[in-house]
Structure formats: structure tokens, C-alpha cells
C-alpha positions in Angstrom: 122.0 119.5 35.0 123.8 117.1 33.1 126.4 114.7 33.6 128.9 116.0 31.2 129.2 119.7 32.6 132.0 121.6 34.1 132.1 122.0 38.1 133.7 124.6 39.6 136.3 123.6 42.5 134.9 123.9 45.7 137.8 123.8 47.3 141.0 125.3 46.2 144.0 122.3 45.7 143.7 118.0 46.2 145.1 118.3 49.6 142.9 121.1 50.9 140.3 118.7 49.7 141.9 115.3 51.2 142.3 117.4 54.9 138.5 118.4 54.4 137.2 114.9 54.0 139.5 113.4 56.9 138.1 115.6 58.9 134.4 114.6 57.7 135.3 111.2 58.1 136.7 111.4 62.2 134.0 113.8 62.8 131.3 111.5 61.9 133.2 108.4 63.4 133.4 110.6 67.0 130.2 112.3 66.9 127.6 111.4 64.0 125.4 114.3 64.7 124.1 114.5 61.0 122.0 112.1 59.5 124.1 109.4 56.9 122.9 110.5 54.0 123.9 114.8 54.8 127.4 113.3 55.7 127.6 111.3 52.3 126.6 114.3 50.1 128.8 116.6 51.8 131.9 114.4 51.7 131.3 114.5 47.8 130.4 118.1 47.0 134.3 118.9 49.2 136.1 117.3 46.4 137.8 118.2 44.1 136.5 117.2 41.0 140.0 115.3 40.2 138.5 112.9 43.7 134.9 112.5 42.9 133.4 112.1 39.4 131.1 114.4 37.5 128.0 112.2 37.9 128.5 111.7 41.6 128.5 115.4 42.8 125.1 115.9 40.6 123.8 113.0 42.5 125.5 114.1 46.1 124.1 117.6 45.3 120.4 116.3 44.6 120.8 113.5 47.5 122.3 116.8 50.1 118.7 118.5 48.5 116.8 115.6 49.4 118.2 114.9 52.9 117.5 118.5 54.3 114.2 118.3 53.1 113.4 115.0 54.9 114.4 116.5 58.2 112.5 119.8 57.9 115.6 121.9 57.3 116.5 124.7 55.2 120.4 124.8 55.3 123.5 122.6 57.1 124.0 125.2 59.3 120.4 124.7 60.6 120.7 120.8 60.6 123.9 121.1 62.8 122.0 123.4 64.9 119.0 121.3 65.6 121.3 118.1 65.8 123.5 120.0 68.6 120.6 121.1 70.9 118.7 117.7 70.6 121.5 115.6 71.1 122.2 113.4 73.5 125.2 110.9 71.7 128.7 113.1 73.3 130.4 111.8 76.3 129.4 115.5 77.3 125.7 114.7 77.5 125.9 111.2 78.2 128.1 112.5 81.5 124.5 114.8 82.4 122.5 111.9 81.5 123.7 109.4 84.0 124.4 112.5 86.5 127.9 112.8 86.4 129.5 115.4 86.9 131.9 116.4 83.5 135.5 117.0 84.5 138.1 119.8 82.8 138.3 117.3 80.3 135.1 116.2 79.2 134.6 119.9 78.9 137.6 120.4 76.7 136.5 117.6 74.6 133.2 119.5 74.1 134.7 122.8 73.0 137.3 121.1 70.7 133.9 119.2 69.1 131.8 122.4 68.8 134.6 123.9 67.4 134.7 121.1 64.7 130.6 121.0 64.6 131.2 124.8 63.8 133.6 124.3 60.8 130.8 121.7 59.4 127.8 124.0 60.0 130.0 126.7 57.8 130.5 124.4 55.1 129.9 126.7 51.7 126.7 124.1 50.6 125.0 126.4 49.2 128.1 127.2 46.5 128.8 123.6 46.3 125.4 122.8 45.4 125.2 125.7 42.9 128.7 124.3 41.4 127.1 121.1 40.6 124.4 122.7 39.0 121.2 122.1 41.3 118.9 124.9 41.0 116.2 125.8 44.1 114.0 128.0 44.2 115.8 130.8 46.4 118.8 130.7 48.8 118.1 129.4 52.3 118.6 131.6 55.5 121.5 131.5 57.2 119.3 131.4 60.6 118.6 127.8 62.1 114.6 127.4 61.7 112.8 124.6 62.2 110.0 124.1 60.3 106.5 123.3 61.7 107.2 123.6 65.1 104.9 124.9 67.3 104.8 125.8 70.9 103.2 123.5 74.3 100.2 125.5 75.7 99.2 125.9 79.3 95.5 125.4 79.7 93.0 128.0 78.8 96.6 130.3 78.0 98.8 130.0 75.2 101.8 129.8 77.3 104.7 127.4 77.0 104.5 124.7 79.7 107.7 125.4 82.1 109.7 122.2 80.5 108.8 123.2 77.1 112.6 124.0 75.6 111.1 126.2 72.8 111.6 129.6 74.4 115.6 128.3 75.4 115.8 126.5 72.3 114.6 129.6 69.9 117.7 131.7 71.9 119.9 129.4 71.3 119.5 129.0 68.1 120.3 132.9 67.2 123.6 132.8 69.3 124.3 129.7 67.5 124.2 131.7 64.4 125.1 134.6 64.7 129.1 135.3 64.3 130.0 133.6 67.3 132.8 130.7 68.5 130.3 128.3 69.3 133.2 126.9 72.0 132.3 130.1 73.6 128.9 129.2 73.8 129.5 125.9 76.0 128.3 127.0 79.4 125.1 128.4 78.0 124.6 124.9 76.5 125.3 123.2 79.7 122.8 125.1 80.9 120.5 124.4 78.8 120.9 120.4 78.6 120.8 120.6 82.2 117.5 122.4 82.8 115.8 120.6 79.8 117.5 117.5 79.1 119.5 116.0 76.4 118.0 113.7 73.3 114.6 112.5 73.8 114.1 113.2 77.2 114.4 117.1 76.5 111.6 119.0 77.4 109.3 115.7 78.5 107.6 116.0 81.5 105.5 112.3 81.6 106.0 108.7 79.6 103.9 105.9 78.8 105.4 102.5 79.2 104.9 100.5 76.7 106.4 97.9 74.1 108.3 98.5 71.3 109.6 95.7 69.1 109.4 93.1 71.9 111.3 95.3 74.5 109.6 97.7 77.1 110.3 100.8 76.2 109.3 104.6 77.8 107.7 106.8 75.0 107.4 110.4 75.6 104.4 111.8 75.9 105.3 115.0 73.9 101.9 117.4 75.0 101.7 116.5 78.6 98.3 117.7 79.9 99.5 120.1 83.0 97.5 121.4 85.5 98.4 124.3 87.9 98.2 122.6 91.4 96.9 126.1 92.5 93.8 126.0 90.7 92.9 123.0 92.7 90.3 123.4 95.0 90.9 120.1 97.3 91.1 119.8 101.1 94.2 121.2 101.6 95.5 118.6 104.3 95.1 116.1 101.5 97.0 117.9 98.8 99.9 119.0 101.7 99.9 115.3 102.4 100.8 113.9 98.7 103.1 116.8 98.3 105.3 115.8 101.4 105.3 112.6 100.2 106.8 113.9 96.6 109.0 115.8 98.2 110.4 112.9 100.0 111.2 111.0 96.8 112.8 114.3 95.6 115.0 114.2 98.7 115.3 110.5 98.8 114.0 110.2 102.1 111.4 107.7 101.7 108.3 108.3 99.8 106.0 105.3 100.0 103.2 104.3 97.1 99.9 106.3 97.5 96.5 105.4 96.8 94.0 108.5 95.9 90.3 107.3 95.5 87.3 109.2 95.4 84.3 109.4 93.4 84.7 110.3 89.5 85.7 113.8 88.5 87.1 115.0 91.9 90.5 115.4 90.3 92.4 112.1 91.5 94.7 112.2 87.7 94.4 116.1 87.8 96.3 116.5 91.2 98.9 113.8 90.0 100.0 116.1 86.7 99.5 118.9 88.9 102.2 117.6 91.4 105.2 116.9 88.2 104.2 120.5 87.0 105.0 122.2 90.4 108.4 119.8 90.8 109.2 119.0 87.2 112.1 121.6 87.7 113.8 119.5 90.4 113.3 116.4 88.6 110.2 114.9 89.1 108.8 113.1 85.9 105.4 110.9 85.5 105.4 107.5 84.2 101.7 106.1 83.0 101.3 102.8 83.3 98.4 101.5 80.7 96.6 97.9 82.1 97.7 96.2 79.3 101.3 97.1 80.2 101.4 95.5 83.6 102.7 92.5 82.3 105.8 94.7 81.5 105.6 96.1 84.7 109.0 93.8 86.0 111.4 95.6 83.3 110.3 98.9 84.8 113.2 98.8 87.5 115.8 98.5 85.0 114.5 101.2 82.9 114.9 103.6 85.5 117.8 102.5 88.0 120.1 104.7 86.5 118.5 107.6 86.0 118.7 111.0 87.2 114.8 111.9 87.1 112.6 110.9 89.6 109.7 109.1 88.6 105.6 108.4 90.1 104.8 105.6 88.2 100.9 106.4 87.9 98.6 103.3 87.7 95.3 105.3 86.9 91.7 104.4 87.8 92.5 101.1 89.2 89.8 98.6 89.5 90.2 94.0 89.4 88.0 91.9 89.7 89.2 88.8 91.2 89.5 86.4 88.6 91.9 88.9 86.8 95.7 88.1 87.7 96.9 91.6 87.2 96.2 92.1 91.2 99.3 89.5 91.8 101.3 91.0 89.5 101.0 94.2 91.1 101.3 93.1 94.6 104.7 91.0 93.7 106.0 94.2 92.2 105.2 96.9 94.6 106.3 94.9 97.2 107.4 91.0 97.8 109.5 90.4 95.1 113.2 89.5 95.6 114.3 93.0 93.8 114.3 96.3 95.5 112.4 99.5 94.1 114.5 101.8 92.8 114.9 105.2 95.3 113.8 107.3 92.4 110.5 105.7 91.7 107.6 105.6 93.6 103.5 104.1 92.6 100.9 106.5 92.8 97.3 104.8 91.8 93.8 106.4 91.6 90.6 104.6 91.9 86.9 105.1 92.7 86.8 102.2 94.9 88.9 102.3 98.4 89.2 98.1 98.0 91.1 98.1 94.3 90.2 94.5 93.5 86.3 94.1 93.5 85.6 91.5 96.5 81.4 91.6 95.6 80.4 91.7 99.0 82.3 88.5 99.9 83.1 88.4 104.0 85.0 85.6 105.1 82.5 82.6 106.4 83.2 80.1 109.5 82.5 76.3 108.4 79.1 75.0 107.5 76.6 72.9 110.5 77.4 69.5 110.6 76.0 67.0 108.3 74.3 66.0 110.7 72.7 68.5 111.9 71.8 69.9 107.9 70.5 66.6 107.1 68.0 67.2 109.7 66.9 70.4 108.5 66.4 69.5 105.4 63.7 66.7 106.3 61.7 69.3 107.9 62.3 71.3 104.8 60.6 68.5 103.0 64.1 67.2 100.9 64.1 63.6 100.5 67.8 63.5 99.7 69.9 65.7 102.5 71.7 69.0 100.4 74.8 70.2 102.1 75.9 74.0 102.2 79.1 74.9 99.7 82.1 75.4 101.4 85.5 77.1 100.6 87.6 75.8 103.0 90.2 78.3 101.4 87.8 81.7 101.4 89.2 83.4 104.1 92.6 82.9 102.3 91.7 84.1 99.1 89.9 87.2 100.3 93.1 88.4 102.3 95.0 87.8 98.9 92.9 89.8 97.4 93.7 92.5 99.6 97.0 92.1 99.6 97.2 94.5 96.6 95.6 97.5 99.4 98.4 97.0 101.3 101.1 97.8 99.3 99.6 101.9 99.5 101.1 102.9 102.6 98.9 105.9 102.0 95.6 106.5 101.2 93.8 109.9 100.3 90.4 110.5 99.9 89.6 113.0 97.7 85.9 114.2 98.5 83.7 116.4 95.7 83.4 120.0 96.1 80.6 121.5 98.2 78.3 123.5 96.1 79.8 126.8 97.5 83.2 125.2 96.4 81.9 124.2 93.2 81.1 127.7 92.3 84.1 129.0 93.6 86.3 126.8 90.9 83.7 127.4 88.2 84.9 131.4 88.4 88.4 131.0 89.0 88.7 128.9 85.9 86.3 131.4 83.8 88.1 134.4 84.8 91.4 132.5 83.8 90.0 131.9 80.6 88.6 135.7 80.5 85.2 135.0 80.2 82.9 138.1 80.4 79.9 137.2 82.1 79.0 138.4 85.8 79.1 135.8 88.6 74.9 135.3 88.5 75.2 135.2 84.5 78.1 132.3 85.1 76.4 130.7 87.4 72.6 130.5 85.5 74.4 129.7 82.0 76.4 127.0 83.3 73.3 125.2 85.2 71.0 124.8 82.0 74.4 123.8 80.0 74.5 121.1 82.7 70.5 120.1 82.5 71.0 120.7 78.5 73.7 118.2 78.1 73.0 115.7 81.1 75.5 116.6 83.7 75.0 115.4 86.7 78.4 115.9 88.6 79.8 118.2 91.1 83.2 118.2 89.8 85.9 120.1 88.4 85.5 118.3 85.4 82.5 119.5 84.2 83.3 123.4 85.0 86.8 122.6 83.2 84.6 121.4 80.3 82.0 124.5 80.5 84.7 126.7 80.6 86.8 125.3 77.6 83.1 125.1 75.8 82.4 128.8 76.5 85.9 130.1 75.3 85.6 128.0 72.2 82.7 129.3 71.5 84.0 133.2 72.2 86.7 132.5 69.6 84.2 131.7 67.4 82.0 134.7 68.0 85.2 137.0 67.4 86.9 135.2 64.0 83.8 135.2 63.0 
């Protein structure tokens, strides 16, 4: 490639090419879909070569190389593709976002845009970049293919999670280019943004708060571990209880914050993820709340006022001591602060202990004998000088603040361990999910000397979740092998 050869024109006459970059130019001013530098390139390689210099469309045809290659892309068509379906900058999608409900003309105004999107993704790049004299290797499908994207899995089954887009996404992305109006294609894509979500939120299930350049911020959590809820083996008054109380922030009929404690591994967190999996479809979305991101606790509300999800902000194996000031932070928030919850949030916390902030045996003492009366006994005790008992005149006081963090769960489930028969019960279920061979005594004889091998001393689902992700490793091993 050099600077002084002879382009083709990639468009046929100066005003064909002046209408084609006015259009580039309000397209990217009402709905930047393509990243900057794609916009740039293209804008170039439309002119005519009487509009844009020799040297420029060699460096607009390298920097339109360059830019596809950044964002994982094999052709414009496929860029517009992928910027449509993750979108979530249209009126359109910001309508779904904020739950309301588009009019005749919002949806007009998405047709007329597709239609334009449609006239983009069709731009002849590939001719344009061969008339300014970039070689590649070979020509680029026409197909809209992302590259290293790889499906969610379900545990133990390679099967998308239920808000994993990929499946949609993959269907989509044929119609989208095959020879169709993509206007055509609009309800599918309400659809579509609907069930999944538009922009970052698509196909996210939980978030993390957290801080990003100063401001709290909600980061997807992009492989959200799910669990079945019916390959829980709990009490089932205690699981019906939690998911009326889910339910009832679905409905928006007052769900109130929930404490789960139990000992460890008796699947507090597991029945949590397990509740978003079996309600993610109408809404329901997890929020985890790390300890050092209590402090940020306060900008939580605003976050997620005027959203459509609903949201169990999960405060996970919770245990204060009492000199920590998390515990009044937490009790201001969840309730006794001048700002009310939002409807679509609710506090779900797990802990081991039933008290959350650690009290160390303290009980609330009355005053001590007189002084009197203690410098008495502490003649007879053979004290020259009289020693008086310490006393908090304030104890009582601060053991009932202490507790005040207990009170703001209105309800609190105990979740028990398994009985041995139970235990067994899940260990099966879980290996004939995974489609372990062994017989139910061959299960059962393995798994005990993998416990006394390795040191396991609990009766929970943790550890035959562990065995049985241990033992199916190990079979895939056996068979690549």
C-alpha cells in the first residue's frame, strides 16, 4: 500500500457520497451504536476520493482493520449486530429500562433507526477496504459471530443458565443476517430485550456492590453460581416460608428482611441463589453486599429506586463483634433512617450465629453492693485498702444496641443439617445428576473414606456437592484419557 496509488470510487458521484456521510454523521449523533473509531474509518472509505485524500483512506482502511479487531469482530455487519442486541442507549430501550411502556411512536422511531442501522451494517467495507489497498488474509463472513464467546453452565450439566441470552442471542443473530428488513424484526427484538434486558444488565442474574472511581456502582456478576431450588433437601416449611416472602416482594406486597442462620454448609447462600434462579424470569435479581462495602450501603437506595428488577440485597455470613461500627450502620439502614426502602429491595442475611453481633456472654448486670457493704467484705478478705466492683452504669444500654441490628430481620429461619438418612439421600440425587456409575452401597463406601481421606467432618450439602464435582472430574479424566 502506498500513498501515491489509485483508489477506486466507492461510491459512484460527490453527492451520492456527501448524502452517505450526512447520514453517517445524524446516525452517529442519534444513536452512536458503533465504537468512534469504526464510525471515523467508515466516513472516510464513503468518499470520494475528490473529499478525502489518498493518504487518509489508507490510514481509515488500516484504522477500520484495527477497530474490528479490538472488539472481537470479523465484519461491520457483525459489529452492528452485536452493538444492536447489547444495547441499551435508544429511547426504545431506555423506555424498557425504566419500565415504560413505548408508545406508536417510540416504536416507529425504532423501525426508522433499524432501518438506518441496516443501511450501515450493508456498507460494502469489505470493497472499500480492498479499494484502498489493505490486504487480509481472507474475506470475512457475512454472518454476525462473536468471537470467544462461550456459553453459562448449569451445575454438573452443560446447560445455559435460564437468563443466559446466548441461545436468543445466537437466533437473532441469523435473522439479523439473513436477507431480511430488520424493521421487520422489531417485535422479536422487543422480545428479546424484554426477557433478557438491555446493555449491561442483559442476561445478569446477581451484582456486587461496589466502588468504582469514587462512586458506588453495581458490577455484574457475569457467571452467577445457580442452584436448582429443587435439589435442595431443607425442611420444606422453611424453604415455603422464604419463598412466600419473595413472592411478596415480586408482588409488592410487603416482603420484610430475613435472617437464615444455621450451622456451616447447611445451604444458607445456596437457598438464596436458588430462590433468583426459580424467579429470575419475573424479575427477581440478587445484590451481594461485600463487608467492606457497607459503608456504601446509604447510596444503595438510589441505585435501585428506579428500577424495574427486584432486588434481595444479600449480606452473607454475617458476624460483628461489638467494637466494629458496621452493626450501626446496618441497623440505621435497614430500618431508622429518615429515607424509606425502596418497594423493590429487600435484605436477606445469612449467619451461623442467631445474635449477628457477638455479645461474649455479656447479660445485663443490676448495680454493684454498696461501698459499704464491699468495703466490709474486703477486710474479711484480708485487703487493706477496700476494691470496689466495675460498673457500667450504661451495660444494659449498650447490650440492647447491640441487638438492635436482630431486630431489623422480621424473619428468621433456621436452617438445621441433614439427618444422615437425608444426607445420603442428597449425595445420590446429586451423583445421579452428574451420571455417576457407581451403585448406592459403592456411593455411599467411596464417599465415607474420601471424607476420612481428606478430613471432612460435615454433614452437609457442601461436601457431597464437592464429592460429586471431585468424582465427575475425575471420570472426565478417566475418558480423555
Amino acid at each position: 500500500m502506498t500513498g501515491e496509488s489509485s483508489h477506486p470510487a466507492p461510491v459512484t458521484s460527490a453527492s451520492a457520497a456527501i448524502d452517505r456521510l450526512s447520514f453517517m454523521d445524524t446516525f452517529e449523533r442519534c444513536w452512536p451504536i458503533l465504537p468512534p473509531a469504526v464510525t471515523r474509518a467508515l466516513r472516510t472509505l464513503l468518499a470520494e476520493p475528490t473529499l478525502s485524500s489518498t493518504d487518509s483512506m489508507d490510514a481509515a482502511a488500516v484504522g477500520l482493520m484495527a477497530a474490528l479487531q479490538r472488539a472481537g469482530h470479523e465484519s461491520v455487519h457483525a459489529l452492528c449486530v452485536e452493538g444492536l442486541l447489547g444495547d441499551d442507549t435508544h429511547p426504545f430501550m431506555n423506555c424498557l429500562s425504566r419500565g415504560i411502556e413505548p408508545g406508536a411512536s417510540m416504536r416507529n422511531l425504532l423501525k426508522r433507526d433499524l432501518q438506518r442501522l441496516q443501511s450501515v451494517a450493508n456498507v460494502p467495507w469489505w470493497e472499500l477496504v480492498t479499494a484502498a489497498g489493505v490486504d487480509w488474509i481472507q474475506a470475512p463472513e457475512t454472518g454476525s459471530r462473536r468471537l470467544n464467546q462461550r456459553p453459562d453452565e448449569m451445575p454438573f450439566k452443560k446447560k445455559s443458565a435460564p437468563w443466559s441470552s446466548t441461545a436468543e442471542r445466537s437466533r437473532l443473530e441469523g435473522q439479523l443476517g439473513a436477507n431480511v428488513a430488520w424493521p421487520d424484526l422489531s417485535q422479536d427484538l422487543e422480545t428479546f430485550w424484554r426477557r433478557y434486558g438491555c446493555g449491561p444488565r442483559q442476561g445478569i442474574a446477581a451484582y456486587r456492590l461496589t466502588d468504582v472511581a469514587g462512586s458506588p456502582a453495581l458490577r455484574p456478576i457475569e457467571n452467577f453460581d445457580v442452584f436448582p431450588l429443587e435439589w435442595l433437601h431443607l425442611g420444606g416449611a422453611r424453604i415455603q416460608l422464604l419463598d412466600d416472602n419473595t413472592r411478596a416482594l415480586l408482588e409488592g406486597t410487603g416482603a420484610v428482611n430475613t435472617l437464615i442462620w444455621g450451622p456451616r454448609g447447611c445451604g444458607k447462600s445456596t437457598l438464596i441463589r436458588a430462590l433468583v434462579g426459580k424467579y429470575w424470569q419475573q424479575g427477581l435479581r440478587a445484590i451481594e453486599i461485600p463487608a467492606a462495602a457497607y459503608d456504601q450501603l446509604p447510596s444503595l437506595f438510589d441505585l435501585l429506586r428506579d428500577r424495574t428488577e427486584c432486588f434481595i440485597a444479600v449480606l452473607d455470613n454475617i458476624a460483628l463483634e461489638p467494637q466494629d461500627p458496621a452493626h450501626r450502620t446496618l441497623a440505621t439502614l435497614l430500618d431508622g433512617g429518615l429515607e424509606r426502602t425502596p418497594e423493590n429491595l429487600v435484605f436477606y442475611a445469612t449467619s451461623n450465629y442467631k445474635d449477628l453481633v457477638d455479645r461474649h456472654g455479656e447479660r445485663p448486670g443490676g448495680p454493684p453492693a454498696q461501698q459499704a457493704d464491699a468495703a466490709v467484705l474486703a477486710r474479711q478478705l484480708g485487703a487493706t485498702e477496700p476494691t470496689l466492683q466495675a460498673y457500667d452504669p450504661q451495660g444494659l444500654q449498650r447490650l440492647d444496641e447491640r441487638r438492635a441490628l436482630d431486630d431489623r430481620f422480621a424473619l428468621k429461619v433456621f436452617i438445621d443439617l441433614p439427618t444422615q438418612s437425608q444426607y445420603e439421600q442428597i449425595l445420590i440425587a446429586y451423583a445421579e445428576r452428574a451420571d455417576l456409575p457407581d451403585t448406592k452401597q459403592e456411593l455411599l463406601a467411596d464417599f465415607r473414606i474420601w471424607c476420612m481421606r481428606h478430613n471432612h467432618d460435615l454433614v452437609g450439602g457442601r461436601t457431597a456437592r464437592d464429592y460429586v464435582r471431585y468424582r465427575a472430574a475425575k471420570a472426565r479424566q478417566e475418558t480423555d484419557g
